[in-house]
N, C-alpha and C positions, 0 to 999 in steps of 0.2 A: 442747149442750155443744160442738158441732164450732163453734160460730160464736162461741165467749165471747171471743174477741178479735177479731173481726171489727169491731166500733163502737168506735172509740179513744177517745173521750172514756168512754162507757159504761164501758169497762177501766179507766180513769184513775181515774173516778169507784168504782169498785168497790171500789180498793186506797188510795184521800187517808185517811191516817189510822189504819191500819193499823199492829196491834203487830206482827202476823205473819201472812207470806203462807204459806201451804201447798201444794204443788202435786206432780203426777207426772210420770212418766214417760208413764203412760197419756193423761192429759192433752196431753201434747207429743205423743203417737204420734196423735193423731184429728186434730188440727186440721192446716189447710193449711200447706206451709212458709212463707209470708211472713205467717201469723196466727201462726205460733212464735215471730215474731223481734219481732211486737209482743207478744206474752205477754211474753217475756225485757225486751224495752224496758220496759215496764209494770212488771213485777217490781224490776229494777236501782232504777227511781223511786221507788217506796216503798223500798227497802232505804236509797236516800240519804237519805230523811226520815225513816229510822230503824226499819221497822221489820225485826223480825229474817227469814230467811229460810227456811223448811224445805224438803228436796224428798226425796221416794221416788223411785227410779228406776224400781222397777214394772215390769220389763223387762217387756213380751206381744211375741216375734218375730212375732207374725200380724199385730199391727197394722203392722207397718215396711213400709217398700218393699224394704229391703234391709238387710243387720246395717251397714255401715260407716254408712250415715245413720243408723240407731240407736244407733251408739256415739259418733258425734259430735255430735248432738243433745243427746245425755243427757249428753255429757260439757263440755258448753256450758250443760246448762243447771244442771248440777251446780257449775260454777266461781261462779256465783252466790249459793250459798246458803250461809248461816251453817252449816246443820246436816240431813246428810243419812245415812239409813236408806234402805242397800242390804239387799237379801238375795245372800248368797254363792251359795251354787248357781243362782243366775238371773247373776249377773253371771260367774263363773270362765269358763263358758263363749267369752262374747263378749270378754273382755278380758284372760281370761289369769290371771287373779287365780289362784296357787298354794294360800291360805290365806285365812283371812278377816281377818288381819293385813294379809296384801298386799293385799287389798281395802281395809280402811280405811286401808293407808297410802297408796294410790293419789287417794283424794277427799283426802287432808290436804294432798298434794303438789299441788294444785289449788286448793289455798288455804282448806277448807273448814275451822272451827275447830271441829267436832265430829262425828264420825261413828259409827252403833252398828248394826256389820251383825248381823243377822240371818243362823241358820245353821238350821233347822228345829230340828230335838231337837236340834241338838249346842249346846255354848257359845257364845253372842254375844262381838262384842269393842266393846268400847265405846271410842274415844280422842279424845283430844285431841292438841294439839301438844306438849302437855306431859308424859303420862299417856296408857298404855293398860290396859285392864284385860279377863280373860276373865271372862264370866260365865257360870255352867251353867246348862241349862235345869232345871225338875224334870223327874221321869220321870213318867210316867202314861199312860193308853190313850187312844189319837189313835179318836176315835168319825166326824170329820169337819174338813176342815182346812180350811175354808171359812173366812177371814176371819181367819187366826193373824195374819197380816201385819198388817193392817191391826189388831186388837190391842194389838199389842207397840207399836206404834207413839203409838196415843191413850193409852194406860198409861206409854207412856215420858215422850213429851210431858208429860204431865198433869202426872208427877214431876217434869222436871223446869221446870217453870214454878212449881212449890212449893217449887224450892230444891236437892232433891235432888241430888245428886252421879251423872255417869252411871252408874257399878256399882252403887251404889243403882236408880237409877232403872230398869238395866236387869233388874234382881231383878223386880221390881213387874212390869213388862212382860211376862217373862217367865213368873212367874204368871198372870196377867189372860190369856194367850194359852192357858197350860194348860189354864185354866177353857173358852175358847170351844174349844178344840179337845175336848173332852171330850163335847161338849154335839152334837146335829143340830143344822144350820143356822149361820150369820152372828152369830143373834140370840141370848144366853140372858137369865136371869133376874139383874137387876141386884143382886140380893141376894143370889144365888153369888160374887159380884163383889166383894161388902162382907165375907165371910167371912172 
């Protein structure tokens, strides 16, 4: 994973054709800084030939050398992407974010056209430049939080590539995250899933 942009054609090759790139923060935190700025180059590419962009910030301060190059990476490679899924308590910290309003107003002011931070149990805010909306989580017993993130997120996605509206979609998400958080482990039974 530290070297996926390391062969430039290989990278180019990876994303010719592409509906959607997907990518992190954790991502941009392992790789060398001049294999970030071809990541980025690479990315911008497909975005001009159309396809859409996603990115998680995924803050881990252990992987950085330092928070300023963390917030400026991430915030570089955040100006890129169509549709980005922060978590607030990872971000207020390094950025200041008062709320998770001021969090997604922060990526919208960056030009991104959708954002749906993540707040653990509390309400998600889902917005557009148009539209914001809060959504609640359900309540239930946290058995293991291993993987909520990541969750909410393939649930969210999923909805809306179906169509779904983001309050909608972030409902769904926020379900599907319940379930893995209920559950031991990352993985559960994908017929908890369909309930």
């Amino acid at each position: 994973a530290k070297q996926l942009a390391d062969d430039e054609a290989a990278l180019a090759e990876a994303h010719d054709g592409a509906d959607i790139v997907y990518f992190s923060g954790i991502t941009m935190a392992i790789l060398a800084p001049r294999a970030r700025g071809r990541l980025i180059k690479a990315i911008v590419r497909a975005r001009d030939a159309g396809a859409r962009v996603l990115f998680d910030p995924n803050l881990r301060p252990t992987l950085w050398t330092s928070p300023p190059i963390m917030a400026s990476t991430l915030t570089v490679a955040a100006s890129i992407a169509d549709l980005v899924l922060p978590t607030h308590s990872d971000e207020a910290p390094l950025f200041g974010d008062a709320s998770t309003t001021a969090t997604a107003q922060r990526y919208l002011d960056l030009g991104v056209e959708e954002v749906a931070v993540k707040n653990g149990a509390e309400p998600a805010v889902v917005a557009t430049r148009t539209e914001a909306h809060t959504v609640a989580a359900p309540s239930g017993k946290v058995v293991d939080a291993t993987g909520a993130g990541d969750s909410f997120n393939g649930a969210y996605l999923a909805a809306r590539l179906r169509g779904e509206p983001p309050d909608s979609a972030a409902s769904a998400a926020h379900r599907v995250a319940g379930i893995v958080i209920g559950q031991p482990g990352a993985l559960v039974d994908p017929a908890l899933l369909r309930a």
